[in-house]
N, CA and C atoms as an extended XYZ file, in Angstrom:
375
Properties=species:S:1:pos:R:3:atomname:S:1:resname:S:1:resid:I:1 pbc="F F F"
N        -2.837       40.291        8.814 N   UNK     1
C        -2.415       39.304        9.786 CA  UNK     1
C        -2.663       37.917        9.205 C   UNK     1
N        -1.449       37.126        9.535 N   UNK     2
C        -1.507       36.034        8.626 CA  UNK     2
C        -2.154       34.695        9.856 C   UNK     2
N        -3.617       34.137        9.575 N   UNK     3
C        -3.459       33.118       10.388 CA  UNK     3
C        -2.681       31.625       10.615 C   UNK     3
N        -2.791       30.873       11.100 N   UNK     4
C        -1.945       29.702       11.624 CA  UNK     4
C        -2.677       28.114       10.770 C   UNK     4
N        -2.295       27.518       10.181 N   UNK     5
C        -2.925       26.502        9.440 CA  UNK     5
C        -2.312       25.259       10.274 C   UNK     5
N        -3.731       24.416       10.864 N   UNK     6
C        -2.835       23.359       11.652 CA  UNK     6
C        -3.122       21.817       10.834 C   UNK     6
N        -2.073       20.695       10.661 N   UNK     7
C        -2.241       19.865        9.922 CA  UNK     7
C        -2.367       18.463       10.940 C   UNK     7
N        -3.297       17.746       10.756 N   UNK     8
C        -3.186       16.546       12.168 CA  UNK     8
C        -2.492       15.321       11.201 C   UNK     8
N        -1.954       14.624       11.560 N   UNK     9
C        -1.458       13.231       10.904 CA  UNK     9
C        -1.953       12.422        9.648 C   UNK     9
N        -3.641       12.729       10.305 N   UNK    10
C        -4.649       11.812        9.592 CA  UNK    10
C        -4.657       12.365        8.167 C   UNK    10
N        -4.658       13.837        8.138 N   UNK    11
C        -4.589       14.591        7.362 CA  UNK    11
C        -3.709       14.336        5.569 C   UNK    11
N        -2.966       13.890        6.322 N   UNK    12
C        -1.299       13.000        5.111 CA  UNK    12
C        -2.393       12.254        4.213 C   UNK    12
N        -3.337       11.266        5.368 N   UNK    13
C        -3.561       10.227        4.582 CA  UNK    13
C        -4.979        9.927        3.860 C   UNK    13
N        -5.943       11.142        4.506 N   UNK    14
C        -6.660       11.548        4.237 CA  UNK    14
C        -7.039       12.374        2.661 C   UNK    14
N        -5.753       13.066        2.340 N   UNK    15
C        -5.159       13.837        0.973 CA  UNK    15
C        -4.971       12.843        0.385 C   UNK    15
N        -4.272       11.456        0.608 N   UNK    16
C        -3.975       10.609       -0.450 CA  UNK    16
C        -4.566        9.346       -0.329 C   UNK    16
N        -5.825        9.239        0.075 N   UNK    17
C        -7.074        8.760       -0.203 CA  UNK    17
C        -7.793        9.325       -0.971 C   UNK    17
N        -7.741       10.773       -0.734 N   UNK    18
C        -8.729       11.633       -1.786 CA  UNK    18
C        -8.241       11.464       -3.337 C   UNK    18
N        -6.376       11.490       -3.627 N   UNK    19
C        -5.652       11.752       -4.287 CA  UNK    19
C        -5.780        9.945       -5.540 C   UNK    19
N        -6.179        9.447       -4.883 N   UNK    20
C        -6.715        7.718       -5.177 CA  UNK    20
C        -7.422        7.905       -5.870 C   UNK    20
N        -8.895        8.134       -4.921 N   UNK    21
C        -9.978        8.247       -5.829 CA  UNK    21
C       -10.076        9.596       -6.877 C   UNK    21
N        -9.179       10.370       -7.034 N   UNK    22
C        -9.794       10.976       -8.101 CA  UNK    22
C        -8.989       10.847       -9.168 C   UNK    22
N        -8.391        9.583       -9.246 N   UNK    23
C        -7.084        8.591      -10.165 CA  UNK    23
C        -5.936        9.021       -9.933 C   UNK    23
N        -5.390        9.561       -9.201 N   UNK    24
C        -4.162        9.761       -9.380 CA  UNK    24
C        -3.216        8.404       -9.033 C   UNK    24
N        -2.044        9.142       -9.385 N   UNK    25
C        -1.064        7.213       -9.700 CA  UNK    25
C        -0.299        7.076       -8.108 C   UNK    25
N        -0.818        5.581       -7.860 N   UNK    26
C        -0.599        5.120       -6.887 CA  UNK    26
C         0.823        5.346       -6.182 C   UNK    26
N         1.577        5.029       -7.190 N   UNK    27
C         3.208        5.384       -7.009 CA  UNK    27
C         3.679        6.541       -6.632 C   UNK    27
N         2.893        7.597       -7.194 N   UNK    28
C         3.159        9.255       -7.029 CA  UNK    28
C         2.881        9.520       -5.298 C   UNK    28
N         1.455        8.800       -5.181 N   UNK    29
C         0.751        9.135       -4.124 CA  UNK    29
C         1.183        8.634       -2.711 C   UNK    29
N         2.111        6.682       -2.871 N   UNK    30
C         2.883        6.624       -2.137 CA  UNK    30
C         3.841        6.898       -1.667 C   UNK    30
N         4.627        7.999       -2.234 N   UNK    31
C         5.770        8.849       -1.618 CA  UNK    31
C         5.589        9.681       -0.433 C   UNK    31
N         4.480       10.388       -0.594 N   UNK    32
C         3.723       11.230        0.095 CA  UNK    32
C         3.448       10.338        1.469 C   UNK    32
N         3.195        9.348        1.517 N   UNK    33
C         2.318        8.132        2.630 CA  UNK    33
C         3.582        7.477        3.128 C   UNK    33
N         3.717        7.605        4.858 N   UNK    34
C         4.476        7.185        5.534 CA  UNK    34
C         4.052        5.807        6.193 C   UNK    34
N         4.528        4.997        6.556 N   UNK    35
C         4.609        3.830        6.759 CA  UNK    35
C         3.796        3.605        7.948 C   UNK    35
N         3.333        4.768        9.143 N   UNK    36
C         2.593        4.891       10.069 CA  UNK    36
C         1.074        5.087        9.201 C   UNK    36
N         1.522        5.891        8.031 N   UNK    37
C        -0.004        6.410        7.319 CA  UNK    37
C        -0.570        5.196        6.806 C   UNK    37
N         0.484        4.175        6.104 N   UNK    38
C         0.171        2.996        5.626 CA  UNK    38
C        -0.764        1.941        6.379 C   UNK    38
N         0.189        2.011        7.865 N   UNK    39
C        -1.061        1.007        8.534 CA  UNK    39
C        -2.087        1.800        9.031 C   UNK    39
N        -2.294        3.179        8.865 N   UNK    40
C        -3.783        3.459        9.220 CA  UNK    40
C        -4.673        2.988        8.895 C   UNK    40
N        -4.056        3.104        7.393 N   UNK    41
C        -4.669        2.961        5.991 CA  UNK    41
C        -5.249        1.556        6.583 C   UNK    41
N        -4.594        0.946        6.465 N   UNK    42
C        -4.708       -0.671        6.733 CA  UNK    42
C        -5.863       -0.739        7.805 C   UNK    42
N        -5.335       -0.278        9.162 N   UNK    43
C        -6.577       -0.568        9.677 CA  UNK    43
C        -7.973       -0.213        9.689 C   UNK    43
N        -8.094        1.115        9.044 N   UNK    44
C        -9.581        1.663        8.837 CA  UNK    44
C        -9.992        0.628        7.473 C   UNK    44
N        -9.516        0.412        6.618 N   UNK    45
C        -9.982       -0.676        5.692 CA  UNK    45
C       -10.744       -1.849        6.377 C   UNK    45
N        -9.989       -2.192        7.500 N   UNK    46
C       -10.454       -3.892        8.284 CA  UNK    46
C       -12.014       -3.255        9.144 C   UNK    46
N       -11.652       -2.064        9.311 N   UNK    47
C       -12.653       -1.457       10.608 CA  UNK    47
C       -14.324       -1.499        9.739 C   UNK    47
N       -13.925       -0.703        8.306 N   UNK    48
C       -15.413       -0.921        7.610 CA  UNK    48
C       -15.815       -2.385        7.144 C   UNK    48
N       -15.120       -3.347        7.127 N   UNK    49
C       -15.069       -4.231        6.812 CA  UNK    49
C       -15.613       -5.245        8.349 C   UNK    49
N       -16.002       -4.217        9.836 N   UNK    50
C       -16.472       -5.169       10.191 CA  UNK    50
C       -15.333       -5.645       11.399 C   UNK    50
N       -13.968       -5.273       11.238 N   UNK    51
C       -13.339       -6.229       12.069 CA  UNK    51
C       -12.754       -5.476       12.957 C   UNK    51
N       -12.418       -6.022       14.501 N   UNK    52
C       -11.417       -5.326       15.712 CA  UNK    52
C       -10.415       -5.500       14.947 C   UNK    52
N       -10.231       -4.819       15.646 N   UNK    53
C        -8.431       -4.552       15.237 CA  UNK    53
C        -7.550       -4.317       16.091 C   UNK    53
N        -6.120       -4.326       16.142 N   UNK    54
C        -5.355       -4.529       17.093 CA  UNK    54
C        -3.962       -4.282       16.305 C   UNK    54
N        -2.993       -3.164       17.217 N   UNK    55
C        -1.767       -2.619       16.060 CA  UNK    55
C        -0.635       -2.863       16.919 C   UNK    55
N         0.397       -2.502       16.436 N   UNK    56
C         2.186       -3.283       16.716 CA  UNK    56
C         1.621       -4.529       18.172 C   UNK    56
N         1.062       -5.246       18.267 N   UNK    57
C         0.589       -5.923       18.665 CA  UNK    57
C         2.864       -6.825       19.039 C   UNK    57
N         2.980       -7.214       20.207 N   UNK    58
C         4.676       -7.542       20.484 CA  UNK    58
C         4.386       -8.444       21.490 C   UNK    58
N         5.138       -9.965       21.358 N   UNK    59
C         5.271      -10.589       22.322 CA  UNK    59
C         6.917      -10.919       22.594 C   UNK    59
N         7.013      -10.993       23.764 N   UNK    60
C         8.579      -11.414       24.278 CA  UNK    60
C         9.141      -12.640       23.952 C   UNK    60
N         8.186      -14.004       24.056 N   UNK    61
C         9.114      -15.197       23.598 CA  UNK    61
C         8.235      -15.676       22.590 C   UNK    61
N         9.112      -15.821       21.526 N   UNK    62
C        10.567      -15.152       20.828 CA  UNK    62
C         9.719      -13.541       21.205 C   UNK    62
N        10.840      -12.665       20.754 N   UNK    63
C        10.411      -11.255       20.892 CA  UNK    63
C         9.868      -11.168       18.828 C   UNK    63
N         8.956      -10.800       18.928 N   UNK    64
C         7.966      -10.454       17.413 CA  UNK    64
C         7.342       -9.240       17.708 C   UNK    64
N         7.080       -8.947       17.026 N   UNK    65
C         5.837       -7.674       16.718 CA  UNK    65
C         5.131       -7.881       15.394 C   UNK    65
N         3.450       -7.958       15.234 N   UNK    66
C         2.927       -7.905       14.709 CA  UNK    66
C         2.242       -6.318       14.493 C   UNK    66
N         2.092       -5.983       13.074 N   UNK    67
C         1.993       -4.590       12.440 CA  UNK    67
C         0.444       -4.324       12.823 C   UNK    67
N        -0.693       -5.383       12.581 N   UNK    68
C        -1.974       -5.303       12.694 CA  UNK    68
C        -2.247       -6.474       12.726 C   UNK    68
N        -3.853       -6.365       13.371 N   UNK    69
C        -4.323       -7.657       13.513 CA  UNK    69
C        -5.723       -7.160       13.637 C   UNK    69
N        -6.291       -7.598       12.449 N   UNK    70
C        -7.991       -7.739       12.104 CA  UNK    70
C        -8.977       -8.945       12.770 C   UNK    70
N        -9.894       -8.867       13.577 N   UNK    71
C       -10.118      -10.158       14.232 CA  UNK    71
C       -11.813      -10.124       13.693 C   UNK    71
N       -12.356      -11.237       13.128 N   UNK    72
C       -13.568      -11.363       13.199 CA  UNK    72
C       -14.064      -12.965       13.474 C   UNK    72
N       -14.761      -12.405       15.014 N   UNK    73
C       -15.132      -13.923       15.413 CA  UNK    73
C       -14.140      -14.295       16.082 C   UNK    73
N       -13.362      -15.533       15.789 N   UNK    74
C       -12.152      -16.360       16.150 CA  UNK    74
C       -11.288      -16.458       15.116 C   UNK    74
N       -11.255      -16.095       14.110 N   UNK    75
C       -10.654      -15.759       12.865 CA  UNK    75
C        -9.712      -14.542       13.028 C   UNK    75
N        -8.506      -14.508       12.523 N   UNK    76
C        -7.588      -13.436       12.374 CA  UNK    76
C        -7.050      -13.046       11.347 C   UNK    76
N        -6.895      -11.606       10.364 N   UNK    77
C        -6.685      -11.604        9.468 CA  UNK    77
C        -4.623      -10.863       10.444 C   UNK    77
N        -3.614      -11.865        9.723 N   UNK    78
C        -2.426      -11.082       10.666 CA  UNK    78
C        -1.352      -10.499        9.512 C   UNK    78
N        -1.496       -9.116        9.900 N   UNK    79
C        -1.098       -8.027        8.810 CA  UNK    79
C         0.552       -7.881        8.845 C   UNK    79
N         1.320       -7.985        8.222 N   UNK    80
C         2.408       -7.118        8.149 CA  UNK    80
C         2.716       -6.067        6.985 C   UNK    80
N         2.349       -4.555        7.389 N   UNK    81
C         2.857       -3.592        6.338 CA  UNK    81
C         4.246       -3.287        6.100 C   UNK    81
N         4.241       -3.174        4.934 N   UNK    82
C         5.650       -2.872        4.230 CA  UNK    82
C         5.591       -1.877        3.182 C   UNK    82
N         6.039       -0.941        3.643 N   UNK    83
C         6.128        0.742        2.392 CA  UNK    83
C         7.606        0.568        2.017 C   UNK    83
N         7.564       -0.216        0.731 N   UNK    84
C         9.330       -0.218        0.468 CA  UNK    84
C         9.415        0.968       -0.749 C   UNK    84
N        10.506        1.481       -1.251 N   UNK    85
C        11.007        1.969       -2.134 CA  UNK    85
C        11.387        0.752       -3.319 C   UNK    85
N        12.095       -0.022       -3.053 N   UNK    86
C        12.134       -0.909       -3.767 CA  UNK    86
C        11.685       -2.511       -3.037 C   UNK    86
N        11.919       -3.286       -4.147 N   UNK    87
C        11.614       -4.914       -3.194 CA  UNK    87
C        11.958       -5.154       -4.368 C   UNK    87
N        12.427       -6.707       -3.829 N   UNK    88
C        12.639       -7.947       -4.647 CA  UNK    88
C        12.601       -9.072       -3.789 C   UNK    88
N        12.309      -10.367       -4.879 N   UNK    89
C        11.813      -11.350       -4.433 CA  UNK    89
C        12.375      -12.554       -3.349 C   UNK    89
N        13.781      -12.088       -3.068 N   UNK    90
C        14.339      -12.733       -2.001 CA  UNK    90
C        13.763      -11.625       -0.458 C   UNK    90
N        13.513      -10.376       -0.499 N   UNK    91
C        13.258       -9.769        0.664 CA  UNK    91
C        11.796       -9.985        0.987 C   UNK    91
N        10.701      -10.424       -0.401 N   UNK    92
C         9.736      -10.633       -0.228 CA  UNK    92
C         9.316      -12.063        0.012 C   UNK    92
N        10.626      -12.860       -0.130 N   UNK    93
C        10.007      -14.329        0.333 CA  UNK    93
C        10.629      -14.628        2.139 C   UNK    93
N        11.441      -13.708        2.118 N   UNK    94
C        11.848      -13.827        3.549 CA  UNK    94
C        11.034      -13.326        4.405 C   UNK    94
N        10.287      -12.464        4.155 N   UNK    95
C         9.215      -11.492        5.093 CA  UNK    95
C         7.971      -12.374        5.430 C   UNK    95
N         7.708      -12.779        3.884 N   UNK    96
C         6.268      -13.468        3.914 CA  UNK    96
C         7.226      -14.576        5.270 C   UNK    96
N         7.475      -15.406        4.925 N   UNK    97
C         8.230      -16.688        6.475 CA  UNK    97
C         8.287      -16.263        7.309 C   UNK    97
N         8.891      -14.953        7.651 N   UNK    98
C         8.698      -14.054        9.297 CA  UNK    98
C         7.431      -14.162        9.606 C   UNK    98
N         5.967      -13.287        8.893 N   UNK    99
C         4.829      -13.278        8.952 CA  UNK    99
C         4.362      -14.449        9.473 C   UNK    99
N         4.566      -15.703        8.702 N   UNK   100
C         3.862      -16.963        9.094 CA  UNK   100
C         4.330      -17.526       10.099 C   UNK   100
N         5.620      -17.415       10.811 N   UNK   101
C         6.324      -17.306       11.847 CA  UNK   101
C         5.191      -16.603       12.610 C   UNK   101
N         5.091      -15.434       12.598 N   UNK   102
C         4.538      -15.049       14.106 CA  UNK   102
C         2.889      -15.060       13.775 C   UNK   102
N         2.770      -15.303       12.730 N   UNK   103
C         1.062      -15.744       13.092 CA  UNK   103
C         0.893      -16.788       13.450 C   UNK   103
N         1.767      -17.937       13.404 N   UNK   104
C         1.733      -19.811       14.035 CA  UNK   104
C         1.917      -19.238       15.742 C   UNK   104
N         2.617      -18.055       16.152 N   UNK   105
C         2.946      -17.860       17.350 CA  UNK   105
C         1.908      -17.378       18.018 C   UNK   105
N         1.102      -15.975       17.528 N   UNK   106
C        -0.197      -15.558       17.728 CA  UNK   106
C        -0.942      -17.103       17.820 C   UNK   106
N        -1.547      -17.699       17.003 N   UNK   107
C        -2.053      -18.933       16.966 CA  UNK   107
C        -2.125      -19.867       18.594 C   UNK   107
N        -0.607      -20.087       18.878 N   UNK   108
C        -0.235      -20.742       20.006 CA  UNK   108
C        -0.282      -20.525       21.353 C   UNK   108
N        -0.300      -18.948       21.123 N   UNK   109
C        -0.518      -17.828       22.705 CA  UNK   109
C        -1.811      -17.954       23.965 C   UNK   109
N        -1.206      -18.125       24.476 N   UNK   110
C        -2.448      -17.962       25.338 CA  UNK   110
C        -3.577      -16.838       25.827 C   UNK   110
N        -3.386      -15.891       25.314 N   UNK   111
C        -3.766      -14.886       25.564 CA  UNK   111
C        -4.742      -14.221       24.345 C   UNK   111
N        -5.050      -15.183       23.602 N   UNK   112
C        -5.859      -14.937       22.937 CA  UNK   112
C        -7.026      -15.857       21.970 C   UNK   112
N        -8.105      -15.933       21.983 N   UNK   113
C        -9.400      -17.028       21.443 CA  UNK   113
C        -8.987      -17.245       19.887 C   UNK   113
N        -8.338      -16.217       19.183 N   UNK   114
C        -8.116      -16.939       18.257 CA  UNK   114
C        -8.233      -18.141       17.729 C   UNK   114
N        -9.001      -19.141       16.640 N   UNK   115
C        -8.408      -20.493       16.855 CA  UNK   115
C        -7.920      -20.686       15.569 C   UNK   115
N        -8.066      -19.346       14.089 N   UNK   116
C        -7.517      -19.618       13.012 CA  UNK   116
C        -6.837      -18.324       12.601 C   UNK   116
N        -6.397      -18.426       11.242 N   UNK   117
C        -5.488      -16.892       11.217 CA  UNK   117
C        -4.639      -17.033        9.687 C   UNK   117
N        -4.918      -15.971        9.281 N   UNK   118
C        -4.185      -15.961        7.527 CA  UNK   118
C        -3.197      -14.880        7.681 C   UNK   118
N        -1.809      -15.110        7.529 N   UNK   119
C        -0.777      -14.306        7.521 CA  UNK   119
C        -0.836      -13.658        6.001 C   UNK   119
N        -0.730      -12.122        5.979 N   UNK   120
C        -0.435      -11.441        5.347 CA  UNK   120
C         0.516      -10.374        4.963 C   UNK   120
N         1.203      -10.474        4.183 N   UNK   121
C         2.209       -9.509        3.854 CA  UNK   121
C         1.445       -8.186        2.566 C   UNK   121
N         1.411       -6.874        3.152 N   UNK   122
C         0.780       -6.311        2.592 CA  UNK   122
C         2.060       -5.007        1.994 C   UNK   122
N         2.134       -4.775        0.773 N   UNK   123
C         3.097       -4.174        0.675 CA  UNK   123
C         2.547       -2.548        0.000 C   UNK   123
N         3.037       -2.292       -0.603 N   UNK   124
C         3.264       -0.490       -0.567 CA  UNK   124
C         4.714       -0.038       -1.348 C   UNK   124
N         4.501        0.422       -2.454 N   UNK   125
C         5.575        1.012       -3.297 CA  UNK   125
C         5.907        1.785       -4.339 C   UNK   125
């Protein structure tokens, strides 16, 4: 009798964390890593590091969505992940301007103590 092997999400990214540290090539390992696995990734990094965190974080005016948001103190670290296959430097200078776009917006909101904030474009490929 054959039993049932169950796999949870974390699991993906968990294998290619392991698959990191025991050198394997980053490139190989990001195929495997889905773009949900990516910002896990992302946020358990900020979490040992100390910081709340906060994910697809969306406001209506303008309508934005922010990917993550690391907070320590009044300080914001404001994440956007990107798992591309390819990139080049016109898609990567347009993204980074979106980013700083909605972290000046985060910044301005009322709804949050924030009073500083470093936009980041974090990529994956």
């Amino acid at each position: 009798m054959m039993g049932i092997i169950t796999f949870f999400p974390s699991d993906r990214l968990n294998t290619a964390l392991m698959a990191l540290q025991d050198g394997c090539d980053i490139e190989r390992v990001s195929i495997a890593v889905t773009w949900r696995d990516f910002e896990a990734l992302t946020v358990e990094v900020l979490k040992r590091f100390g910081y709340n965190t906060h994910v697809n974080v969306r406001f209506k005016k303008p309508r934005c969505e922010i990917d993550v948001i690391g907070i320590d103190s009044r300080h914001a670290i404001v994440i956007d992940c990107k798992h591309w296959k390819r990139s080049d430097i016109s898609s990567i200078s347009r993204y980074a301007k979106k980013q700083l776009t909605r972290t000046q917006h985060l910044l301005q909101s009322k709804t949050t103590a924030i009073t500083s904030a470093t936009p980041v474009l974090l990529t994956l490929s």
